[in-house]
C-alpha positions in Angstrom: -1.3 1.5 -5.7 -2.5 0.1 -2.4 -2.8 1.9 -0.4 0.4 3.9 -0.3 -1.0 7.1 -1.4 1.9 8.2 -3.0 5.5 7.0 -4.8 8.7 7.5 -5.4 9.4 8.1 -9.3 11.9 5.0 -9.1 8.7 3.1 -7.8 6.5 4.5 -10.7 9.1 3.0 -13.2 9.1 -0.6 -11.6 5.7 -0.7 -11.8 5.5 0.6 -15.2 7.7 -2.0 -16.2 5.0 -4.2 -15.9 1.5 -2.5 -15.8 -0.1 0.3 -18.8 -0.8 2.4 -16.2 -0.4 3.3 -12.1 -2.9 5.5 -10.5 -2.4 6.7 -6.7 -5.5 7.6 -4.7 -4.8 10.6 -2.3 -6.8 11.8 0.5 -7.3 15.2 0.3 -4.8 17.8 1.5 -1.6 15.4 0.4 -1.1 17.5 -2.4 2.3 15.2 -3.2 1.3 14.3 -7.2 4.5 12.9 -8.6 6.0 14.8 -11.3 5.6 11.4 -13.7 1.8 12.8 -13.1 2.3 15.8 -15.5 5.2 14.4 -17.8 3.7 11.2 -18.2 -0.1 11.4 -17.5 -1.1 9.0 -19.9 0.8 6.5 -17.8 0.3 8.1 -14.2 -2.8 9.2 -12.5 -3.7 10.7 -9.3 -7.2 10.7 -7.8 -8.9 12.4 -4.8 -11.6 10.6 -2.7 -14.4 12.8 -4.7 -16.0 16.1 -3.1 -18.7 14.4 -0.6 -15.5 12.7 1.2 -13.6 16.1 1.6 -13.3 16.8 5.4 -15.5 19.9 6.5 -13.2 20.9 8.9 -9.9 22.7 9.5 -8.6 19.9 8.8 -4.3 20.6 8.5 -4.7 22.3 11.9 -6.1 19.4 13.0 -3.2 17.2 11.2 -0.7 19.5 12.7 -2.3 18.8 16.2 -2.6 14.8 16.2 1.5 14.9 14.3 2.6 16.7 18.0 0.3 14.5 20.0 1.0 10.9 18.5 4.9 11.8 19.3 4.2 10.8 22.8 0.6 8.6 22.6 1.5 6.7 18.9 0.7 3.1 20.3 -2.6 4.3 21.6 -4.0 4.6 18.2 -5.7 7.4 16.5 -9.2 6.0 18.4 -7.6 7.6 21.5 -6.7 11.1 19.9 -9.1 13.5 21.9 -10.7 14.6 18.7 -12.3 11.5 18.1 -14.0 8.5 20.1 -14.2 4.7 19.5 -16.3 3.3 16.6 -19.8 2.5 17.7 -19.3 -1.1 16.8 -16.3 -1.2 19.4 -18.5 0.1 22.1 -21.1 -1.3 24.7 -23.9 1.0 25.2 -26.5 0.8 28.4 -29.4 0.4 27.2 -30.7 4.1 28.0 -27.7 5.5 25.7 -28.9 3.1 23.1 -32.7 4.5 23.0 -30.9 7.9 23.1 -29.2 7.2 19.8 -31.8 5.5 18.4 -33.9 9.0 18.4 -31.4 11.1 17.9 -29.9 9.1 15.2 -31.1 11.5 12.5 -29.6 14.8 13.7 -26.2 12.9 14.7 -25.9 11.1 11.3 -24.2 13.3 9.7 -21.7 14.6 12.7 -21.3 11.1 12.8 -20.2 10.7 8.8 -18.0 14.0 9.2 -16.4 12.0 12.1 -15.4 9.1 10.5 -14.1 11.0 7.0 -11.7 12.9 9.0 -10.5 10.0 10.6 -9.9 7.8 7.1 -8.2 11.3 6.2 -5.8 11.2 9.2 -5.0 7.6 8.8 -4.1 8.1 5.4 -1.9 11.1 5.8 -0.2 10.2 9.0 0.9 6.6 7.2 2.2 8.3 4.2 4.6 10.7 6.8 5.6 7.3 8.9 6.7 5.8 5.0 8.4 9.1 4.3 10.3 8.9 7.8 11.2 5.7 7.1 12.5 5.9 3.7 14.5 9.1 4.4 16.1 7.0 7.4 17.0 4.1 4.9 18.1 6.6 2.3 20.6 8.4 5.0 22.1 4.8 6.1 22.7 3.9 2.4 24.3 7.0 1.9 26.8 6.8 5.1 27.6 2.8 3.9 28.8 3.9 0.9 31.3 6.4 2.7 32.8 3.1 3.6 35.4 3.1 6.9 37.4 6.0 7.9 39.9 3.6 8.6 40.1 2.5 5.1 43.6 1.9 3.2 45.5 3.6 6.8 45.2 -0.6 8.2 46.7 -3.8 6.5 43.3 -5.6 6.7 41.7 -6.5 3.6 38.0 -6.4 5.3 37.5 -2.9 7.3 33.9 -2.1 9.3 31.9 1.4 7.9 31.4 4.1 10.7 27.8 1.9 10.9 28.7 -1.7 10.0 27.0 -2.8 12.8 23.6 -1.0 12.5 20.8 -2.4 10.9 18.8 -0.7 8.6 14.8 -0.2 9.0 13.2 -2.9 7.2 10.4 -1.7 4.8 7.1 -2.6 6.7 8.3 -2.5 9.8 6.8 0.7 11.1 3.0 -0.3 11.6 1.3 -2.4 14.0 -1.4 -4.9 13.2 -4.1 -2.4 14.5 -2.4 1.0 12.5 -2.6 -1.8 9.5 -6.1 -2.1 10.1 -7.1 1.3 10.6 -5.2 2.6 7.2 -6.6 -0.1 5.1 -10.1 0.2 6.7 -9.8 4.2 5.8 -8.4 3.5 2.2 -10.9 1.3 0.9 -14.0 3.6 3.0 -12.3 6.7 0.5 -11.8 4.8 -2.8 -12.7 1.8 -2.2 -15.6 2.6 -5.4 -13.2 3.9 -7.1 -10.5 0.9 -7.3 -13.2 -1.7 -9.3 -13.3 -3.6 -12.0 -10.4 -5.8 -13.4 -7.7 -4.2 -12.4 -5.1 -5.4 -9.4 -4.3 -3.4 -6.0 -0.3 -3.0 -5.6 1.3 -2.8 -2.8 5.2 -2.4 -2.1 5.0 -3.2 1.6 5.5 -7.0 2.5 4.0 -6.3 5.9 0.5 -5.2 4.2 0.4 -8.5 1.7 1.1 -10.4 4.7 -1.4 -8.8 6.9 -4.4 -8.7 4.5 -4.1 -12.8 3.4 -3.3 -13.6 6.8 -6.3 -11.7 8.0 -8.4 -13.5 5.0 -7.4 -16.4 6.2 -8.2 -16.1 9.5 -11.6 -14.0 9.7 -12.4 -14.5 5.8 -12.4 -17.7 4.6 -12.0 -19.1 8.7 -10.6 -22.3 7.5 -13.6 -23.3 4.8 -14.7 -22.1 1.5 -13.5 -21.1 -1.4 -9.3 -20.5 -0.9 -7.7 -17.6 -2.2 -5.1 -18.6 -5.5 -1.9 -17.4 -5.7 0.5 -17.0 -8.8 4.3 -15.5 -8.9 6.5 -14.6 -12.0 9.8 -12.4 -12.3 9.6 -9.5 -15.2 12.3 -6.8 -16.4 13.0 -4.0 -13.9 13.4 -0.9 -16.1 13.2 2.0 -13.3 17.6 2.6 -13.3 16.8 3.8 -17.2 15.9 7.0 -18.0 12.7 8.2 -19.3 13.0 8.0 -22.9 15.3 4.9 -22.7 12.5 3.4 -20.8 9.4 4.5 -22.3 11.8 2.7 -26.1 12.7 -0.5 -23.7 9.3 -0.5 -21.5 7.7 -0.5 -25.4 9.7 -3.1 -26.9 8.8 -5.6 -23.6 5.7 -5.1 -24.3 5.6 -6.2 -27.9 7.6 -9.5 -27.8 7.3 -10.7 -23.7 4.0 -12.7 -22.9 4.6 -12.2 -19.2 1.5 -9.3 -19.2 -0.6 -12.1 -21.1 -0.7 -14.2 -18.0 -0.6 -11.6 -15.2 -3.9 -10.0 -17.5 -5.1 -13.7 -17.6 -4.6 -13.9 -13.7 -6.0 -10.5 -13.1 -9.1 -10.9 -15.2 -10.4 -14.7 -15.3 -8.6 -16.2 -11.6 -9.4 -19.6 -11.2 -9.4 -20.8 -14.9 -6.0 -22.1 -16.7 -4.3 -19.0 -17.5 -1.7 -18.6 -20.1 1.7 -18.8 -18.5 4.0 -19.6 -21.1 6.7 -17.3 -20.1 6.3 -16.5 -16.6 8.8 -18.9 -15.4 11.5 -17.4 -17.3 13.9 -15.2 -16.0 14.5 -11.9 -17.9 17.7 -11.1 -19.4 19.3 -8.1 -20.3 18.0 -6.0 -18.5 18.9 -4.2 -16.1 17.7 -6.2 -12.9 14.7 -8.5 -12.4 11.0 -7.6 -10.5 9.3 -10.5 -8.1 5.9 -10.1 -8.6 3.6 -12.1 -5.8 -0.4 -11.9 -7.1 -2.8 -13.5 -4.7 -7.1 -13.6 -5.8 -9.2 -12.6 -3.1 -12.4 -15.2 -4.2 -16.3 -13.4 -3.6 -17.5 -14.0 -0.3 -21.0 -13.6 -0.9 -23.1 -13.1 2.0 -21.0 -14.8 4.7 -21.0 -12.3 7.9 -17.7 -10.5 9.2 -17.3 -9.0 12.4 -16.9 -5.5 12.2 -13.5 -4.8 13.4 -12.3 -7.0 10.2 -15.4 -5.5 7.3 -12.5 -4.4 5.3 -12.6 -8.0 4.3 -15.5 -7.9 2.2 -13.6 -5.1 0.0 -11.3 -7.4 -0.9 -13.8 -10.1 -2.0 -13.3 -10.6 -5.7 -10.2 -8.5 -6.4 -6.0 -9.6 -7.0 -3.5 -7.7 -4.4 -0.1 -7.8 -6.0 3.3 -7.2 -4.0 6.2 -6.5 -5.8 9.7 -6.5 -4.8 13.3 -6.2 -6.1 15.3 -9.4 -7.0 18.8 -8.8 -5.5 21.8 -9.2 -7.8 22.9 -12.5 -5.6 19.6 -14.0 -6.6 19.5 -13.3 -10.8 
């Protein structure tokens, strides 16, 4: 998952539909493991950053601090909390403060590496309480739209308003600027970005964070020449409304007959050669809704130089980001 550090059981379940297996990657502290973690762990994992990223400090009375400031400074950024200052790279120096770095370097290092771990921490936790926010608020207006209109059956007409027809809901993604984007995907792939290698794809349920990283390839990766990223789409089953031993019997039996997971494997592990896609096109059927899968490959970029602002970039050299979404009933 990428890089929500935690999700929702029904979100474990639509993912599941498809994949063998779902890890999260929590900063430390989050202590939120899903309870599919311990029922299902063959299927669910959670990982911390490792010991040598753990943050030395008091670190959830620092978390406690930056939650009350950000409520009045949030589009400042967590640069400007007063805990922390800039990045280097975002800073111009005079000269004399650069020769004073320069020989102090070695006893600052490693104030300066406990710095930037508790900022990666912050970034992390702070985005998973803006998604919680957020998700609670949706969950609340869904609720009060199903109450439907006080006014209901007592009028003639056969269309009445709810008590918040005319309210529109938070959109999923909404929440984050480009430069909170930045600074959470910077922080996720600086904690596990060792840890999420090999052939295996980064999931995201935010549309706002698929369009933001290919967008940003686009721009400061690839700037208009080299190799382009490839892209590939396919609908599959979405078993999440079953329950768990109904979906761990249907989940099974997909993956016997379907060849969908062929090609998304294909995709995953050799992008840019004809993968088998025999089935992807079709839509499933009888099941009990449909999953819009959107894969995009993220080709090396060898040594070609990014600025520093956008060197989360480079992490994404050589690996598939996958957004998934549910197919509304309108659209099966």
């Amino acid at each position: 998952m990428f890089p929500h550090p935690h999700a929702s059981e029904v979100n474990l379940k639509k993912v599941l539909s498809l994949f063998d297996r779902v890890t999260l990657f929590q900063p430390w502290f989050l202590e939120k493991a899903p309870p599919l973690a311990k029922e299902w762990p063959n299927l669910v994992e959670v990982e911390d950053p490792g010991d040598e990223l753990r943050p030395k400090q008091d670190f959830k009375r620092l978390l406690a601090e930056y939650s009350q400031w950000m409520r009045n400074n949030y589009r400042h950024g967590l640069a400007s909390f007063p805990a922390f200052s800039l990045d280097d790279s975002e800073v111009d120096f005079p000269t004399w403060e650069i020769k004073r770095m320069i020989r102090d370097r070695g006893i600052s290092r490693g104030k300066d590496e406990a710095q930037k771990v508790l900022k990666w921490h912050l970034a992390l936790h702070l985005a998973e309480e803006m998604e919680q926010a957020q998700e609670n608020a949706a969950d609340l207006i869904k609720s009060v739209e199903e109450l439907g209109s006080p006014l209901k059956g007592a009028i003639e007409e056969d269309t009445v308003p709810g008590l918040i027809g005319d309210l529109s809901g938070p959109e999923k993604g909404d929440i984050f600027s480009e430069e909170r984007l930045r600074q959470i995907i910077e922080a996720w792939f600086a904690l596990f970005g060792e840890k999420a290698r090999g052939g295996k794809a980064l999931i995201t349920l935010n549309p706002q964070v698929m369009k933001f990283v290919t967008e940003t390839w686009d721009e400061h990766g690839t700037g208009g020449q080299g190799e382009r990223r490839l892209h590939f789409e396919l609908e599959s089953p979405d078993l999440s409304p079953l329950g768990k031993q109904e979906f761990l019997e249907k989940r099974g039996t997909f993956f016997i007959r379907d060849k969908r997971r062929e090609s998304v494997a294909d995709f995953i592990c050799n992008p840019g050669t004809k993968f088998h896609a025999s089935d992807s096109d079709r839509k499933p059927e009888n099941y009990p809704g449909s999953l819009r899968w959107t894969f995009t490959y993220f080709p090396p970029l060898g040594d070609k130089k990014i600025a520093g602002r956008w060197g989360f970039i480079k992490k994404l050299s050589g690996k598939t980001v996958g957004f998934m979404e549910k197919v509304k009933t309108s659209e099966r």
